[in-house]
N, CA, C and O atoms as a Maestro MAE file, in Angstrom:
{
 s_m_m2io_version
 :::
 2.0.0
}

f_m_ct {
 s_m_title
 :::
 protein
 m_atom[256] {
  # First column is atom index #
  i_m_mmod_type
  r_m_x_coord
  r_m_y_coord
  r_m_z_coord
  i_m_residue_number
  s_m_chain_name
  s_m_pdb_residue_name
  s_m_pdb_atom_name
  i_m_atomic_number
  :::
  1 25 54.720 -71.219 -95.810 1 A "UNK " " N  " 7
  2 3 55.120 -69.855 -96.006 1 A "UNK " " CA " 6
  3 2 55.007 -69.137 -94.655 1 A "UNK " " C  " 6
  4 15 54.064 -69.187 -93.865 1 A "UNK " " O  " 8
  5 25 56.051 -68.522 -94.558 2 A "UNK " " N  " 7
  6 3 55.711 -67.969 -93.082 2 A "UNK " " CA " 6
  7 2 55.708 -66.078 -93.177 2 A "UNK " " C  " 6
  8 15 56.138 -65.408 -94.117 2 A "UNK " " O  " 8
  9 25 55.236 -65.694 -92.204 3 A "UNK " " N  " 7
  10 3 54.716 -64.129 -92.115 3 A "UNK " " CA " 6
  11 2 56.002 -63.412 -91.055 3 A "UNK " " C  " 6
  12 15 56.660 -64.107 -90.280 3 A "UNK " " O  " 8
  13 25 56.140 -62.279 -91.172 4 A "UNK " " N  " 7
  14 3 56.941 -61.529 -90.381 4 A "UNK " " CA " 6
  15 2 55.981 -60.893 -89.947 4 A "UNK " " C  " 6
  16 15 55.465 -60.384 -90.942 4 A "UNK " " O  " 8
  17 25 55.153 -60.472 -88.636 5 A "UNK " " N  " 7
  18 3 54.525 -59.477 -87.907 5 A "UNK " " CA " 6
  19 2 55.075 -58.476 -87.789 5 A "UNK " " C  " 6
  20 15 56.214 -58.860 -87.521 5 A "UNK " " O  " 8
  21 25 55.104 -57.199 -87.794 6 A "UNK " " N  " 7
  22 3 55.471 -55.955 -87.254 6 A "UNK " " CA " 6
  23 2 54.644 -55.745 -86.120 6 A "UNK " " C  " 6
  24 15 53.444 -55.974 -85.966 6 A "UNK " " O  " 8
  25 25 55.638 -55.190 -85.224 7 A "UNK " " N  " 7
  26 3 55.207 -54.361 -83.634 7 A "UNK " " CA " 6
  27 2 54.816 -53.281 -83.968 7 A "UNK " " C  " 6
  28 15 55.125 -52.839 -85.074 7 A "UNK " " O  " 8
  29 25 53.946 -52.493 -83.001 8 A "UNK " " N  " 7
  30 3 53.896 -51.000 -83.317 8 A "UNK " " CA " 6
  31 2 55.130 -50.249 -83.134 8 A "UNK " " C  " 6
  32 15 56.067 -50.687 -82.466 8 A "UNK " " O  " 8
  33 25 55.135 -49.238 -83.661 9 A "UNK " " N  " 7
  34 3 55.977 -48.548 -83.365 9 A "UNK " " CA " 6
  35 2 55.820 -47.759 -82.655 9 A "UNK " " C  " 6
  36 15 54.955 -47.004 -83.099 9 A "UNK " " O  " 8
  37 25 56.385 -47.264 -81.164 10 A "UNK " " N  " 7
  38 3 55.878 -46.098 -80.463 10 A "UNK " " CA " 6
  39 2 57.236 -45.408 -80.097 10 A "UNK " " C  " 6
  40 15 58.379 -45.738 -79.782 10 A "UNK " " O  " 8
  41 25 56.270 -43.923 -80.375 11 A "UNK " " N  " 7
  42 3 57.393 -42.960 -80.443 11 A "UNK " " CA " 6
  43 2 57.033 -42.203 -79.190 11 A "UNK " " C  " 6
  44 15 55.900 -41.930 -78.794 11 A "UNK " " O  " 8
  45 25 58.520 -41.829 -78.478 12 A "UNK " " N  " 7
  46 3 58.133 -40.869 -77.153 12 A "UNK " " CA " 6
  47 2 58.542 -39.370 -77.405 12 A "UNK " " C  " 6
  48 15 59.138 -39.170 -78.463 12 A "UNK " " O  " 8
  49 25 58.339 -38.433 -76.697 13 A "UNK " " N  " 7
  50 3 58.374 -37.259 -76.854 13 A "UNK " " CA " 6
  51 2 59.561 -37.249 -76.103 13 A "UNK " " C  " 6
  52 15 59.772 -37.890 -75.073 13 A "UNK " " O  " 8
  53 25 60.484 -36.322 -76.807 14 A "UNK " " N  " 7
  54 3 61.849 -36.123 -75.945 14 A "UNK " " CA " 6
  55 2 61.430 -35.114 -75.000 14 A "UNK " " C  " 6
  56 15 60.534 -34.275 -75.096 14 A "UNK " " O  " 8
  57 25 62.571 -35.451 -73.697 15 A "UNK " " N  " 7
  58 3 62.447 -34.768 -72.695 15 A "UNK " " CA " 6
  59 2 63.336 -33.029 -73.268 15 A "UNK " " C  " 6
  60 15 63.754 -32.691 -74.376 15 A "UNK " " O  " 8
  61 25 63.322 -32.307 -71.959 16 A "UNK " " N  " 7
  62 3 63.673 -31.205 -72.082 16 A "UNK " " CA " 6
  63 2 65.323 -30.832 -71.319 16 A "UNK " " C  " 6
  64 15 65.587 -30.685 -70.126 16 A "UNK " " O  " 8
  65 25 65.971 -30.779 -72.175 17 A "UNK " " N  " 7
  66 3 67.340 -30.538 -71.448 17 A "UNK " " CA " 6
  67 2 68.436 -29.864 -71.365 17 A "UNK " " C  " 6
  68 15 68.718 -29.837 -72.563 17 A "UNK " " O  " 8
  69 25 69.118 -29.400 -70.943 18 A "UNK " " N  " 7
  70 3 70.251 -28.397 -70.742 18 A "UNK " " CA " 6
  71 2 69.761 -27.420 -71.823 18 A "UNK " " C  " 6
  72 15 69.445 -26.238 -71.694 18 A "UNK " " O  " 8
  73 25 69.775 -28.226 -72.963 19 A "UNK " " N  " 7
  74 3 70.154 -27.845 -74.692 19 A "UNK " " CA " 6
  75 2 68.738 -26.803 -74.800 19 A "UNK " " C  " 6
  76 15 68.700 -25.793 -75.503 19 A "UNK " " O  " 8
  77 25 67.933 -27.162 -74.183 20 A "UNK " " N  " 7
  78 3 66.488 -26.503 -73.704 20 A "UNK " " CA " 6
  79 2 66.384 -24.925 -73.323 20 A "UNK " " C  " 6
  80 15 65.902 -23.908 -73.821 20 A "UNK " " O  " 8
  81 25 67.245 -25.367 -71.936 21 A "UNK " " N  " 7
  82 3 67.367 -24.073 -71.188 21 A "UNK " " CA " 6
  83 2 68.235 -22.561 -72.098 21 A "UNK " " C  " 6
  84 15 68.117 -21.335 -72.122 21 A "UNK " " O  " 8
  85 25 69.174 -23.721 -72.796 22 A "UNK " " N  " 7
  86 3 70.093 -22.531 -73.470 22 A "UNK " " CA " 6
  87 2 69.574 -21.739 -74.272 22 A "UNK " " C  " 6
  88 15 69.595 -20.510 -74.351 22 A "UNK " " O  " 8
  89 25 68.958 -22.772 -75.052 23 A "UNK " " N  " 7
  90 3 67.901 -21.987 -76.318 23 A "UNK " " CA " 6
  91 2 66.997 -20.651 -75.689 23 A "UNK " " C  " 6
  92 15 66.995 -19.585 -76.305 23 A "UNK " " O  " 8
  93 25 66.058 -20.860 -74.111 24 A "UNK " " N  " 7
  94 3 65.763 -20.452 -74.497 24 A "UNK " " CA " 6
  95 2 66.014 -18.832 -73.822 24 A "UNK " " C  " 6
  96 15 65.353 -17.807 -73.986 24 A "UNK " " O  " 8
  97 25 67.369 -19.114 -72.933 25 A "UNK " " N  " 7
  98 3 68.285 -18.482 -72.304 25 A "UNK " " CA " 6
  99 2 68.704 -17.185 -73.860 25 A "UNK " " C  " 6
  100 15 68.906 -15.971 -73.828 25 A "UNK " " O  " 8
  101 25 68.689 -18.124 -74.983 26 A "UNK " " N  " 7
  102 3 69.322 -16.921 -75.988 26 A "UNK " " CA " 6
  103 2 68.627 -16.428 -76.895 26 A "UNK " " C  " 6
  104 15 69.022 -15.773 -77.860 26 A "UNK " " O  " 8
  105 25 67.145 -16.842 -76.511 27 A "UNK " " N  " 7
  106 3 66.252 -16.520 -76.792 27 A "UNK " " CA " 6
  107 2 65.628 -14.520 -76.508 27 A "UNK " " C  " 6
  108 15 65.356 -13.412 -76.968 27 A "UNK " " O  " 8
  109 25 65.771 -15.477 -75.328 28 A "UNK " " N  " 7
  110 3 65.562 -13.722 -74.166 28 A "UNK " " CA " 6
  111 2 66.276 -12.631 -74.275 28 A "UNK " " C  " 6
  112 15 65.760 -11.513 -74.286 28 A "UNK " " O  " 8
  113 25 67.955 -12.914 -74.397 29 A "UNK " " N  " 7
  114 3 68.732 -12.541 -74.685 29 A "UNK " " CA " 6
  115 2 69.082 -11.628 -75.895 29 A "UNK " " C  " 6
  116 15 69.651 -10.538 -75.855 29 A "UNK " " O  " 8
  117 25 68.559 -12.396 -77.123 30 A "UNK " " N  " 7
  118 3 68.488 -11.759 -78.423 30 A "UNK " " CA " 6
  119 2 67.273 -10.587 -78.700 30 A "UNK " " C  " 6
  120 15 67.268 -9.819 -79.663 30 A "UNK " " O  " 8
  121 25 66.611 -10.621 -78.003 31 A "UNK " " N  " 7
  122 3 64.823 -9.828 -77.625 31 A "UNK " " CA " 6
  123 2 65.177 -9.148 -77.044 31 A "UNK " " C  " 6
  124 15 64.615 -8.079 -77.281 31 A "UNK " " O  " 8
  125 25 66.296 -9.031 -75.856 32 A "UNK " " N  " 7
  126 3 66.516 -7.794 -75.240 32 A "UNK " " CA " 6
  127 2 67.366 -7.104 -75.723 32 A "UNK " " C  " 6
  128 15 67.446 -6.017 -75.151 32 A "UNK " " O  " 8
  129 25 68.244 -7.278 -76.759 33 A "UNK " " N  " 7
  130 3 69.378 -6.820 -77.487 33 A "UNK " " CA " 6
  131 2 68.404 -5.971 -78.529 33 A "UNK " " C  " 6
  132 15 68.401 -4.750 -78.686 33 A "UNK " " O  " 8
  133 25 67.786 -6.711 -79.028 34 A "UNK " " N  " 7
  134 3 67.036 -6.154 -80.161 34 A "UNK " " CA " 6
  135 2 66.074 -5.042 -79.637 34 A "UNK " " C  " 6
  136 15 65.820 -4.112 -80.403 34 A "UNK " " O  " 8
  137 25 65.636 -5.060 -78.655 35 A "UNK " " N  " 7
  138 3 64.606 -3.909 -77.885 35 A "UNK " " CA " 6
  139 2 65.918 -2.731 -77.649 35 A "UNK " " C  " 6
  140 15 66.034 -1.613 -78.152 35 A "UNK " " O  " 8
  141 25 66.548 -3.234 -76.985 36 A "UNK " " N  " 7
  142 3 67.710 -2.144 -76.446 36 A "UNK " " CA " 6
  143 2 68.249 -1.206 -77.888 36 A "UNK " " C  " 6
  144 15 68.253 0.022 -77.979 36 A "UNK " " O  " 8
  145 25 68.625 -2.071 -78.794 37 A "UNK " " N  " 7
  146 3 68.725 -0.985 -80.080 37 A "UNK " " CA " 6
  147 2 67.980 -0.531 -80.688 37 A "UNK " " C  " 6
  148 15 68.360 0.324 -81.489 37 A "UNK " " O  " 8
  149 25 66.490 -0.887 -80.611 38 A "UNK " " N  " 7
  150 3 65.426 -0.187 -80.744 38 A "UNK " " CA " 6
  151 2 64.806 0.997 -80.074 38 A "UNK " " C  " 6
  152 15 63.926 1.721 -80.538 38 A "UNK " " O  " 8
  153 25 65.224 1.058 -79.255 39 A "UNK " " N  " 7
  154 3 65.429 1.877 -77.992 39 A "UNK " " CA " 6
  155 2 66.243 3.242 -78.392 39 A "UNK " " C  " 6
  156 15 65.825 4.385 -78.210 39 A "UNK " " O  " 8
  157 25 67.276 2.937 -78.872 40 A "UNK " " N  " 7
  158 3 68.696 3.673 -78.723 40 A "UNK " " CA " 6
  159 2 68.386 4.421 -80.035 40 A "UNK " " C  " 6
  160 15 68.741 5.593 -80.163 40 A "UNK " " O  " 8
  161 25 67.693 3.726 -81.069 41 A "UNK " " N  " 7
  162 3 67.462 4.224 -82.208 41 A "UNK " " CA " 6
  163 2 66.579 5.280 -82.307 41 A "UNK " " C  " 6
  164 15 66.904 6.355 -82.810 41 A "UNK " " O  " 8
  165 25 65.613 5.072 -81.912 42 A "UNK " " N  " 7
  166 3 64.161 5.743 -81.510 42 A "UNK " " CA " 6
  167 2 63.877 6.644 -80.843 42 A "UNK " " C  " 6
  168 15 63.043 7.464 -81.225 42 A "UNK " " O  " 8
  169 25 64.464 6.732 -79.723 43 A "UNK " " N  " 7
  170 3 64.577 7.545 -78.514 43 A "UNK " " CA " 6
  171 2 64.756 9.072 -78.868 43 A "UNK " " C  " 6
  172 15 64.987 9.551 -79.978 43 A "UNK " " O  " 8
  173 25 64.583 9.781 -77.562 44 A "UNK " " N  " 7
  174 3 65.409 11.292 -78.090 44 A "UNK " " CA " 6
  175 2 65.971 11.839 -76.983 44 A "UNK " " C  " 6
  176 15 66.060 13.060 -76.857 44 A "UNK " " O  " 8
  177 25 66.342 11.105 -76.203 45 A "UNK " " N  " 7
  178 3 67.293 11.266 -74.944 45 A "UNK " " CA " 6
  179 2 68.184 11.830 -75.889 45 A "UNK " " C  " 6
  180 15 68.235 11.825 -77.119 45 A "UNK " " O  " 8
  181 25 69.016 12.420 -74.797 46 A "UNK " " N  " 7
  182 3 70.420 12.941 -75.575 46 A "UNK " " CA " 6
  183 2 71.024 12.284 -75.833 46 A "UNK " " C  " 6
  184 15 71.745 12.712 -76.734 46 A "UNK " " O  " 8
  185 25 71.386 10.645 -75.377 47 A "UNK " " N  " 7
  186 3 72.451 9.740 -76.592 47 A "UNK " " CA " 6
  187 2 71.456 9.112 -77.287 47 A "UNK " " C  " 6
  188 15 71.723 7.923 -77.457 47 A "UNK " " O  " 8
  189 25 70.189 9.529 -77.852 48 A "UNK " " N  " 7
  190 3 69.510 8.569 -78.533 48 A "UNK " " CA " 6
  191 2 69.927 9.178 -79.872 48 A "UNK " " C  " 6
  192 15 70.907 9.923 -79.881 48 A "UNK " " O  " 8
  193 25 69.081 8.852 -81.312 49 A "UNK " " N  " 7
  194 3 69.424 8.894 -82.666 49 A "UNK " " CA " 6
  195 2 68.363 10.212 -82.762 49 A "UNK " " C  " 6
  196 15 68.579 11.363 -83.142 49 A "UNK " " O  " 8
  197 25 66.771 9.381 -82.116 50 A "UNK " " N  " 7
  198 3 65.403 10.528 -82.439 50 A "UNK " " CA " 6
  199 2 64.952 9.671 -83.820 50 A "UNK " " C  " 6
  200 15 63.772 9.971 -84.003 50 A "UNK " " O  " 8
  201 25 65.393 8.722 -84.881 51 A "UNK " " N  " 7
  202 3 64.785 8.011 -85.870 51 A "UNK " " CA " 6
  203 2 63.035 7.830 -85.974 51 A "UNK " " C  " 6
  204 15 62.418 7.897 -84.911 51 A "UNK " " O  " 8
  205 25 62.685 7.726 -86.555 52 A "UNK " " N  " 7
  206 3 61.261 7.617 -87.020 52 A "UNK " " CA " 6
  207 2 61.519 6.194 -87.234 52 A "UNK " " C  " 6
  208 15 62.686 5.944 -87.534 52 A "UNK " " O  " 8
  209 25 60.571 5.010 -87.141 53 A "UNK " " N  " 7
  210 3 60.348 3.475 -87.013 53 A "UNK " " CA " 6
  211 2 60.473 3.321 -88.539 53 A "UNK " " C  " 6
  212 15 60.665 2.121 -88.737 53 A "UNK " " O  " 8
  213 25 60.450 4.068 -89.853 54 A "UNK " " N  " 7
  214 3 60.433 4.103 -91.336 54 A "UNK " " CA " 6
  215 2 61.605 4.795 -91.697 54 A "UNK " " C  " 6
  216 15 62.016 4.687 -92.852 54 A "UNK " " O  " 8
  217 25 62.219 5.507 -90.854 55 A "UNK " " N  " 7
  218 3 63.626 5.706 -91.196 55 A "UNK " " CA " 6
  219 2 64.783 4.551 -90.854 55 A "UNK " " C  " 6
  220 15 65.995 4.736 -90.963 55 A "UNK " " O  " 8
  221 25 64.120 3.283 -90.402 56 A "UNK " " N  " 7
  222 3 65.436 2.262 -90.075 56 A "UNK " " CA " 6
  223 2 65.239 1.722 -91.385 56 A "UNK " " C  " 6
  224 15 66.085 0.839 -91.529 56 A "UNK " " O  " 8
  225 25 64.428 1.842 -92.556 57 A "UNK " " N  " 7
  226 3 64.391 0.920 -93.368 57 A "UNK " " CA " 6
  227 2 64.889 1.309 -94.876 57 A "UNK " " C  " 6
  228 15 64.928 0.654 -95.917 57 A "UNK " " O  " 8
  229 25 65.282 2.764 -94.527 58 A "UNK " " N  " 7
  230 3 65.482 3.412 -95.810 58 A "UNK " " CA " 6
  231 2 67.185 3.498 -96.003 58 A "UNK " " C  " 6
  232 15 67.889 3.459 -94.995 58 A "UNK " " O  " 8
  233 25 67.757 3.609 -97.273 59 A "UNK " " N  " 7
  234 3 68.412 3.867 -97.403 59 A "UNK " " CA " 6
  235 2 69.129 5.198 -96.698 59 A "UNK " " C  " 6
  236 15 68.437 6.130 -96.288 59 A "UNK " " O  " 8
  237 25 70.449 5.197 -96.607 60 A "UNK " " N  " 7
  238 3 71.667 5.992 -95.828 60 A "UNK " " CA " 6
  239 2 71.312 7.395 -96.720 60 A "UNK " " C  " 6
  240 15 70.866 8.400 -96.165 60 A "UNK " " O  " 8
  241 25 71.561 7.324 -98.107 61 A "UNK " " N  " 7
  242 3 71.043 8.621 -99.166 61 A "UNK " " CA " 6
  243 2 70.175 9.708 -98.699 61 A "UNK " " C  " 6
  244 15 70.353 10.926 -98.653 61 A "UNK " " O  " 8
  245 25 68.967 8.787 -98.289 62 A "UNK " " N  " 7
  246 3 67.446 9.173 -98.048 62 A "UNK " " CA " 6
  247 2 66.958 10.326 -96.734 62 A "UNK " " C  " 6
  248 15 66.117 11.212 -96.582 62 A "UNK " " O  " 8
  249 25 68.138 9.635 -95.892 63 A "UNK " " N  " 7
  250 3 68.323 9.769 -94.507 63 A "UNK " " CA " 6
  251 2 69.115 11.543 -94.759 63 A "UNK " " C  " 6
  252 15 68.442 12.425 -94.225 63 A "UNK " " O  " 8
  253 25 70.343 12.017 -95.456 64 A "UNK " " N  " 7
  254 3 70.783 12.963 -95.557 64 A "UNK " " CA " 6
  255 2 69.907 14.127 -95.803 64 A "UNK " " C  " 6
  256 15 70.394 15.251 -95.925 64 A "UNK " " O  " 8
  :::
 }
 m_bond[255] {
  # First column is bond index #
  i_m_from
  i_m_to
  i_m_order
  :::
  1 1 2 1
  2 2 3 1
  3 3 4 2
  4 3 5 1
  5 5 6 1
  6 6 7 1
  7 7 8 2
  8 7 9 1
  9 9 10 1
  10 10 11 1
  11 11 12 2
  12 11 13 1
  13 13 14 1
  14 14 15 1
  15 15 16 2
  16 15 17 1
  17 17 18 1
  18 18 19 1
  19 19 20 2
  20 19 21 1
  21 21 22 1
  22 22 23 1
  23 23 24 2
  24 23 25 1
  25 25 26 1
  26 26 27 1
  27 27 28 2
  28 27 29 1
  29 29 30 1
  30 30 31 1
  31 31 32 2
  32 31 33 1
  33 33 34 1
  34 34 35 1
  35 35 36 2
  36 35 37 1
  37 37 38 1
  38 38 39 1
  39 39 40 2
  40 39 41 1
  41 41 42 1
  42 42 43 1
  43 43 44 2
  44 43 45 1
  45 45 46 1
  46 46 47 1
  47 47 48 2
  48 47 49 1
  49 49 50 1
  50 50 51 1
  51 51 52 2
  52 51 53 1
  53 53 54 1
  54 54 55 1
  55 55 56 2
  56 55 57 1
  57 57 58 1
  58 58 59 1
  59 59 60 2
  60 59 61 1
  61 61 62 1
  62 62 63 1
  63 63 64 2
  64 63 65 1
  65 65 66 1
  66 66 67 1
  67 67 68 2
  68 67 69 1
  69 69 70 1
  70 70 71 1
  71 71 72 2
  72 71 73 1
  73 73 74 1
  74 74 75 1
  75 75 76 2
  76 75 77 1
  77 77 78 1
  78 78 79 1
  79 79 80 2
  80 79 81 1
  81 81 82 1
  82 82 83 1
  83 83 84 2
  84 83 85 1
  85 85 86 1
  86 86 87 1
  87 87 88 2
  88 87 89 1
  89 89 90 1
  90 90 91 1
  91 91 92 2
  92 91 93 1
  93 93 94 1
  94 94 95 1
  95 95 96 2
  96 95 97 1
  97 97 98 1
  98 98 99 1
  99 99 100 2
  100 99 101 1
  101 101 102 1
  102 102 103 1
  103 103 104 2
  104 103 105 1
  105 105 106 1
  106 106 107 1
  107 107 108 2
  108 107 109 1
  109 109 110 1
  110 110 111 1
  111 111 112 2
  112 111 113 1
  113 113 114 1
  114 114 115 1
  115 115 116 2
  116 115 117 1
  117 117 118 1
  118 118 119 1
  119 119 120 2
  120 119 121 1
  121 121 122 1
  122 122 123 1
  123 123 124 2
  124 123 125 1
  125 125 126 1
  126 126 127 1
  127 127 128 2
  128 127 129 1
  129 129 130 1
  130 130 131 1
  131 131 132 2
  132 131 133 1
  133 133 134 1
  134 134 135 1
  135 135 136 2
  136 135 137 1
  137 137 138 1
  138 138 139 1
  139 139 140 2
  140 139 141 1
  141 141 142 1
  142 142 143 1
  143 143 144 2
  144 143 145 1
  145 145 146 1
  146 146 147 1
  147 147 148 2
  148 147 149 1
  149 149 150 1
  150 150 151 1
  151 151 152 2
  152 151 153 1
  153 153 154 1
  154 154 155 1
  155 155 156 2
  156 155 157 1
  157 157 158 1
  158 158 159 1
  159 159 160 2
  160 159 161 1
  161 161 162 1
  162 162 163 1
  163 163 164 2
  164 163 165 1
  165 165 166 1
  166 166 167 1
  167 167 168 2
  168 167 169 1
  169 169 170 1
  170 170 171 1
  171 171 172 2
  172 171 173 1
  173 173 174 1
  174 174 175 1
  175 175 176 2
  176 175 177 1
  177 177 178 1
  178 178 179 1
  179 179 180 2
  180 179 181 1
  181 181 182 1
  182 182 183 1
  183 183 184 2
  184 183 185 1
  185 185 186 1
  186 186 187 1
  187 187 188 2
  188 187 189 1
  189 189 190 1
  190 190 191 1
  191 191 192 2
  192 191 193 1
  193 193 194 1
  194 194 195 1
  195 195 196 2
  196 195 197 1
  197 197 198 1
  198 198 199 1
  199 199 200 2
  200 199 201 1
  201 201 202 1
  202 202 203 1
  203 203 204 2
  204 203 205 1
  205 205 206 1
  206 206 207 1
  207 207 208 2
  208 207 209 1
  209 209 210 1
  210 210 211 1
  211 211 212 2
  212 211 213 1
  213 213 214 1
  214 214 215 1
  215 215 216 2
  216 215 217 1
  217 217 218 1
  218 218 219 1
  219 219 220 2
  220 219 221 1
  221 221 222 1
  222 222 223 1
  223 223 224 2
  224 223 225 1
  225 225 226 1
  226 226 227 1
  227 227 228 2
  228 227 229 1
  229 229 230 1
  230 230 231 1
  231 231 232 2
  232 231 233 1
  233 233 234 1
  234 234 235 1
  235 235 236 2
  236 235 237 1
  237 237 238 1
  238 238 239 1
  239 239 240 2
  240 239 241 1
  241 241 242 1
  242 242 243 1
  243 243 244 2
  244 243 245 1
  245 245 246 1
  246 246 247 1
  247 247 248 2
  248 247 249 1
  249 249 250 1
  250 250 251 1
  251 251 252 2
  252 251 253 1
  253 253 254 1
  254 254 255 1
  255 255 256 2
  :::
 }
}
């Protein structure tokens, strides 16, 4: 009767690449978009809105 041995199995950690950078390129990207309309919302510059941080969450009705 004979035996089949198994090898270990070794697993490597993938490297970091292009696909890497992009991520985290749109990463940054999406954080500064999202600050910037947070910004715009909040603010009370003259092109800002002036919103309260509990008025982005309420209904349009609420807001009148």
């Amino acid at each position: 009767m004979s035996q089949m041995l198994e090898s270990p199995v070794v697993t490597v950690k993938p490297q970091p690449n292009v696909y890497t950078a992009l991520l985290a390129a749109a990463i940054v990207v999406l954080g500064v978009t999202v600050g910037l309309c947070l910004w715009k919302l909040l603010s009370a510059v003259p092109a800002g809105y002036a919103l309260e941080f509990g008025q982005l969450f309420e209904s349009l009705k609420q807001l009148k």
